[in-house]
C-alpha positions in Angstrom: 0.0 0.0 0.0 0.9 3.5 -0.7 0.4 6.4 2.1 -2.7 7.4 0.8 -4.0 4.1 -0.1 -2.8 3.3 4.3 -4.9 6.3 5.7 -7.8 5.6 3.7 -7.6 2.1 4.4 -7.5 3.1 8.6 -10.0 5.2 8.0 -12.7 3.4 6.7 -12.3 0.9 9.5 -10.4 -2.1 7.0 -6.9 -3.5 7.3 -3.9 -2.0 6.6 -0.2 -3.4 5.7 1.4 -0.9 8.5 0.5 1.6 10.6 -0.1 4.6 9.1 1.7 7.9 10.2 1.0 11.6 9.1 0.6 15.2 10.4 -1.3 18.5 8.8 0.4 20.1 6.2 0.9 22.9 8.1 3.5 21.6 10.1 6.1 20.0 7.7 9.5 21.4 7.8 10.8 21.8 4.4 14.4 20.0 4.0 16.6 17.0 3.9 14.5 15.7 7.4 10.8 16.2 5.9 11.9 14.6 2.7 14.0 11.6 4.7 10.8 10.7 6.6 8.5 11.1 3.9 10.7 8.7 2.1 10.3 6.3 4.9 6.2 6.4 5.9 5.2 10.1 7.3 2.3 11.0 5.1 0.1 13.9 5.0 -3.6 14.5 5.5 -5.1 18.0 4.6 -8.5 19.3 6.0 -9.5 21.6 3.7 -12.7 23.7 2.9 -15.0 22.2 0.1 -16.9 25.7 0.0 -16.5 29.6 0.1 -18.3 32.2 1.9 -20.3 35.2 0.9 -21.3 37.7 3.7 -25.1 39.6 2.3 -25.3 43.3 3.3 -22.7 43.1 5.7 -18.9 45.3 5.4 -16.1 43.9 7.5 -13.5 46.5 8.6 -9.7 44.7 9.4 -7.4 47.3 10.9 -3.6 45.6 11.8 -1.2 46.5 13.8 2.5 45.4 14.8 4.6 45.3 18.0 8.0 44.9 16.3 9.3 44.3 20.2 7.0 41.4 21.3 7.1 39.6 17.8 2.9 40.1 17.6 0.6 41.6 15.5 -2.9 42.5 16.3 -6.4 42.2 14.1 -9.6 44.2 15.2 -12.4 42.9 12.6 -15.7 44.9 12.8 -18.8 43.5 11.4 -21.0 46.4 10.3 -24.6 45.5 9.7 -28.0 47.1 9.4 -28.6 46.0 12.9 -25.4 47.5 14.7 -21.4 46.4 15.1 -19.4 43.5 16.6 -15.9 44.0 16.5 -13.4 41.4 18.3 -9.4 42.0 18.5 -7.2 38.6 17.9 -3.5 38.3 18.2 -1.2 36.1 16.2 2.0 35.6 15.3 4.5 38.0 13.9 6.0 35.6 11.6 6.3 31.4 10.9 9.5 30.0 12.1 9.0 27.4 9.3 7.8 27.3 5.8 5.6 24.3 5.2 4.8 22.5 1.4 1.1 24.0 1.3 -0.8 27.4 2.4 -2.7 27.3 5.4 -5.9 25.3 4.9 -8.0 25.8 8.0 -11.5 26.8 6.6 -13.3 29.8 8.6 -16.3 30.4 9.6 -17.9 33.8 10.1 -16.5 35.5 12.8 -12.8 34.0 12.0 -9.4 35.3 10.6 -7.8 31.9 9.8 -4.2 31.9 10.9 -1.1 30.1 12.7 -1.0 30.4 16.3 -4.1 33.3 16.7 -5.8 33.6 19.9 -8.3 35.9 20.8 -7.7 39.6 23.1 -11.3 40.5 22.9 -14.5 38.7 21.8 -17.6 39.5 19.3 -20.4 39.5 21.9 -20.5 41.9 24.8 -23.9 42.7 25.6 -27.5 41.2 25.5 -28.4 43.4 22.3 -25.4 41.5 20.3 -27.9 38.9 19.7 -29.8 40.7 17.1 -26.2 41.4 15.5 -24.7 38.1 15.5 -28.1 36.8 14.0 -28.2 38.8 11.5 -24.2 38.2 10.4 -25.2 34.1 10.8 -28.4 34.2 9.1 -26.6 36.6 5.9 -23.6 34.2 5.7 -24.1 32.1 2.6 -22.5 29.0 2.0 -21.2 27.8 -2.0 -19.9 25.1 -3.3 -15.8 25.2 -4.2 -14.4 21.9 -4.6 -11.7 22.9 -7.4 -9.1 23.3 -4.5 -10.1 19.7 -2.7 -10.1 18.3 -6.3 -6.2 19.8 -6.7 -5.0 19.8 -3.4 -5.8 15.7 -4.0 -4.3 15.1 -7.0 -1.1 17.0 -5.8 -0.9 15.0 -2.7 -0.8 11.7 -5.2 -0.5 8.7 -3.0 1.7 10.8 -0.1 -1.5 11.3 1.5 -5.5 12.5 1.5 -7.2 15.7 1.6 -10.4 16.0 3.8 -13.7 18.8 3.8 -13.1 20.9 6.9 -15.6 23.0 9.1 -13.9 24.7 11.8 -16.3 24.3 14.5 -19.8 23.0 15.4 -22.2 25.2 16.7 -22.1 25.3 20.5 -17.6 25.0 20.1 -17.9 28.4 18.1 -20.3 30.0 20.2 -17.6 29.5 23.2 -14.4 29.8 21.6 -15.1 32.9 18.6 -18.0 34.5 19.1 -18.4 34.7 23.6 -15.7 33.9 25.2 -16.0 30.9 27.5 -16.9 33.3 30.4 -19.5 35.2 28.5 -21.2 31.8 26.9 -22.1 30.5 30.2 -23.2 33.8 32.0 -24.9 34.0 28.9 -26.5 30.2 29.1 -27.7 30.8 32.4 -28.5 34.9 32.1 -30.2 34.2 29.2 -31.5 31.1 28.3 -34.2 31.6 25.9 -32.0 34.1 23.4 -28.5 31.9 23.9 -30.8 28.9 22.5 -32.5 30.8 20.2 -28.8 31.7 18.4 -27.8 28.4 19.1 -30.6 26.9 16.6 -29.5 29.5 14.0 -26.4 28.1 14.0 -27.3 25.0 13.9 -29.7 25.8 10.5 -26.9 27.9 9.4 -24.2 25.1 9.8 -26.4 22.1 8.1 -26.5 24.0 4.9 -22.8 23.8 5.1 -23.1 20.4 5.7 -25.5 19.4 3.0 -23.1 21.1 0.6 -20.2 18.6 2.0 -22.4 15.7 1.6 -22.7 16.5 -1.8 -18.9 17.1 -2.7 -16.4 14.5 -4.1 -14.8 13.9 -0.7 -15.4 11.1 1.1 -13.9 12.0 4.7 -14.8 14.8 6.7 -13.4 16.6 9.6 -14.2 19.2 12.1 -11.8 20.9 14.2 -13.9 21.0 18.2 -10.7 21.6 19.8 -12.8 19.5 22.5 -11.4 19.5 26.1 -13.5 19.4 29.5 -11.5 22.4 30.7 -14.0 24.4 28.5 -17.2 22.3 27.8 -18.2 20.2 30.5 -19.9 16.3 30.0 -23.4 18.5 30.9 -22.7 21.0 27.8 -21.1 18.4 25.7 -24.6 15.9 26.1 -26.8 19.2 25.6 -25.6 20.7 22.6 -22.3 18.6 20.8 -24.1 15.2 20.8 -27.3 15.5 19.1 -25.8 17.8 16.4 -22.7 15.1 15.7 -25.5 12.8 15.6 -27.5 15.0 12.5 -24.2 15.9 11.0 -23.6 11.5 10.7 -26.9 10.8 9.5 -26.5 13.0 6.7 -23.0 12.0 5.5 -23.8 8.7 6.1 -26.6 8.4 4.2 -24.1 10.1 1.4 -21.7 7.8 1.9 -19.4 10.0 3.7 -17.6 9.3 7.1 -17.3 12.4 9.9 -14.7 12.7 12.9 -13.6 15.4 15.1 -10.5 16.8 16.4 -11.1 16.0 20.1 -7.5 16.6 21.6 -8.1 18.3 25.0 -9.1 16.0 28.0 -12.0 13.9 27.6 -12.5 12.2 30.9 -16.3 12.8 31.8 -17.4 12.6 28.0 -15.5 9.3 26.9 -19.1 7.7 26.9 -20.5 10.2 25.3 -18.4 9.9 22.7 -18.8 6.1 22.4 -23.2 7.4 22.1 -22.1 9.4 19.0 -22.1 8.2 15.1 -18.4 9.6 14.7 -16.6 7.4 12.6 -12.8 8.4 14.0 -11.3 10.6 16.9 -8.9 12.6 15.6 -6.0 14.5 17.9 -7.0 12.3 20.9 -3.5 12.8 23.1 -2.7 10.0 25.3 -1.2 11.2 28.6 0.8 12.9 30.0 -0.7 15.1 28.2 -3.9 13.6 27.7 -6.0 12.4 30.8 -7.4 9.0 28.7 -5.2 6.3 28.8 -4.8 4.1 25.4 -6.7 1.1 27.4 -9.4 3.3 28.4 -10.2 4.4 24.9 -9.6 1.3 23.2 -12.3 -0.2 25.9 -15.0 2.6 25.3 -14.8 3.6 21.7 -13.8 -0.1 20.1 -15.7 0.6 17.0 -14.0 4.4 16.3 -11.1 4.7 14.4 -8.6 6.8 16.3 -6.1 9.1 15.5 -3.7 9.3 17.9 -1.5 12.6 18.4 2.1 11.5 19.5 2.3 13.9 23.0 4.6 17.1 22.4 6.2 17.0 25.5 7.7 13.3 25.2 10.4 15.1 22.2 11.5 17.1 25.1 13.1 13.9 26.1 16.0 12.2 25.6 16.3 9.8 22.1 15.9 6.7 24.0 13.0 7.7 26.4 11.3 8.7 23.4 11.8 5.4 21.2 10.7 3.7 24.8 7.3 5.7 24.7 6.8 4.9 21.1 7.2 0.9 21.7 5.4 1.4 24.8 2.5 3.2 22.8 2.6 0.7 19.9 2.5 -2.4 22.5 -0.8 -1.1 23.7 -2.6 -0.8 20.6 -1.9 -4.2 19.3 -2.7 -5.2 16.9 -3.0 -1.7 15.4 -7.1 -2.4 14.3 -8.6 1.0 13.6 -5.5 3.1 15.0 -3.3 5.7 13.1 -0.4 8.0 14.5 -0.8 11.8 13.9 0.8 15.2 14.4 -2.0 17.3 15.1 -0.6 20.1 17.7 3.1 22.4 17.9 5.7 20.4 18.9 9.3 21.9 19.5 10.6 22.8 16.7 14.3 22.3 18.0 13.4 18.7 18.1 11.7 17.9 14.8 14.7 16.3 13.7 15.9 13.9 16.9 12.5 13.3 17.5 10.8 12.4 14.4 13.8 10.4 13.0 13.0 8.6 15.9 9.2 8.0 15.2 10.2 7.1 11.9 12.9 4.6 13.4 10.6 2.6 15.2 7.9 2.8 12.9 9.7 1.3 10.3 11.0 -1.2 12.7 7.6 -2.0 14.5 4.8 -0.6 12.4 3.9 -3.3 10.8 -0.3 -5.1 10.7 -0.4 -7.1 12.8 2.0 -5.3 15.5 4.1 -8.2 17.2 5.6 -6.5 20.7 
């Protein structure tokens, strides 16, 4: 099997020849390392959007601004509508250590500046009459179908790895992490139940458009970035709002013949059964400890029929060669025989150790990486 022909295979819950290994785009180093371990089985898979947005009677207003000292730069985006302005200040960084082989790929949503390492300094939503706004922006954002770049961005990959439809976020994981704020969204939730549910449900229409677009694209696998951890949505939030809609977003692709996971790579102890309720078809990002607080036994035992995409820990390439080679071996021994598992990249790692440590990861998956796994 090829690299693309492995993480397909994984994927769609068959068996492979080896385990399959691959990170985002976004973070390959160009150079003699990224090609040595491409040579050997790294592979790429690309989330991408299969659409565009168009914003109806609505001007946004970007104004930059650099700190040449601290390294940053600054966005304010303003939203001007008929009904009022949200505006919302996000910081990101000054410039990319690293050059990787494609553009950035993350698809945004309204409300987002898609970029490397941005966080937010102030939110959309500051008052109870931001409602009406951020209705209006939701309800005027109209989705299109753009599948020339998937259709390219796949037959450039070749068979070094897939390309996926992205959405950034489901509705209640946007609501806390773009628009609110997590300590705006549950004042908000409690403060004012009947208009926080009332924009939730927009979003929700809003978002299945999106979808119904996806399930009609050439694609066949489909990702959405949560960015799940308990720290931010609770098992009680999680059951109210992020089941039910995983469970629409699956029937849908399903019946299109379409498989759906999410990037779930915070802690998950509280919703693991949750999880196991859902349709998802694969995990991806789930981060065994230490920085994960899910051990590989736990999962295996409570999501048996998900494939999972397991993020190697960044802190273990802080380590010496040999500790992390042991934590590999370790790691591989406890997902024998491999069934339904595939080693990712999916968060920063120390970029003073992308050579030691991924020569390593190479090195024992070349060694040990074979279906079935015999440790």
């Amino acid at each position: 099997m090829n690299k693309a022909e492995r993480i397909k295979t994984v994927l769609h819950r068959k068996v492979p020849d080896r385990i399959p290994w691959a990170l985002y785009p976004s973070y390959l180093i160009l150079g003699s390392t990224e090609l040595q371990l491409r040579n050997q089985s790294l592979g790429i898979y690309c989330p991408m959007p299969v659409h565009r947005l168009k914003m109806l009677n609505i001007e946004i207003i970007d104004v930059f601004k650099a700190d040449e000292e601290k390294r940053i730069k600054t966005v304010t985006r303003t939203y001007v509508t008929p009904k009022g302005e949200l505006s919302a200040t996000l910081g990101f960084k000054y410039e990319r250590a690293y050059h990787s082989i494609f553009a950035d790929t993350t698809v945004s949503q309204p409300g987002l500046i898609p970029s490397e390492g941005i966080w937010p300094i102030e939110y959309f939503f500051k008052k109870p009459s931001d409602y009406e706004i951020l209705a209006f922006i939701i309800e005027n954002s109209i989705f299109q179908p753009s599948y020339d770049g998937y259709i390219q961005t796949s037959r450039f990959l070749g068979t070094e790895g897939i390309a996926m439809a992205a959405v950034w976020k489901t509705p209640f994981q946007e609501i806390l992490y773009d628009w609110m704020g997590p300590e705006k969204c549950y004042f908000e939730y409690h403060d004012h139940p009947d208009k926080f549910r009332k924009l939730y449900e927009i979003m929700c229409e809003k978002q299945m458009e999106l979808f119904k677009i996806i399930a009609q694209s050439p694609v066949e696998e489909v990702w959405v970035g949560e960015n799940l951890t308990t720290d931010m949505t609770s098992p009680k939030f999680f059951k109210e709002f992020c089941v039910p809609f995983y469970n629409q977003i699956a029937d849908l692709l399903h019946e299109n013949n379409k498989i759906f996971g999410c990037h779930l790579d915070g802690k998950l102890k509280g919703v693991e059964k949750l999880v196991a309720e859902t349709k998802i078809d694969f995990i991806d990002a789930y981060t065994p400890p230490p920085l994960g607080d899910l051990s590989i036994e736990e999962i295996r035992a409570c999501w048996p029929d998900k494939v999972i995409l397991c993020n190697f820990p960044a802190n273990i390439f802080f380590r010496s060669k040999e500790e992390i080679e042991r934590y590999t071996i370790d790691l591989l021994r406890k997902i024998s025989p491999g069934n339904n598992f595939m080693l990712v990249t999916t968060e920063n790692f120390p970029l003073d150790r992308w050579i030691e440590g991924f020569e390593v990861l190479a090195g024992v998956l070349d060694k040990y990486g074979e279906y079935p796994i015999r440790l």
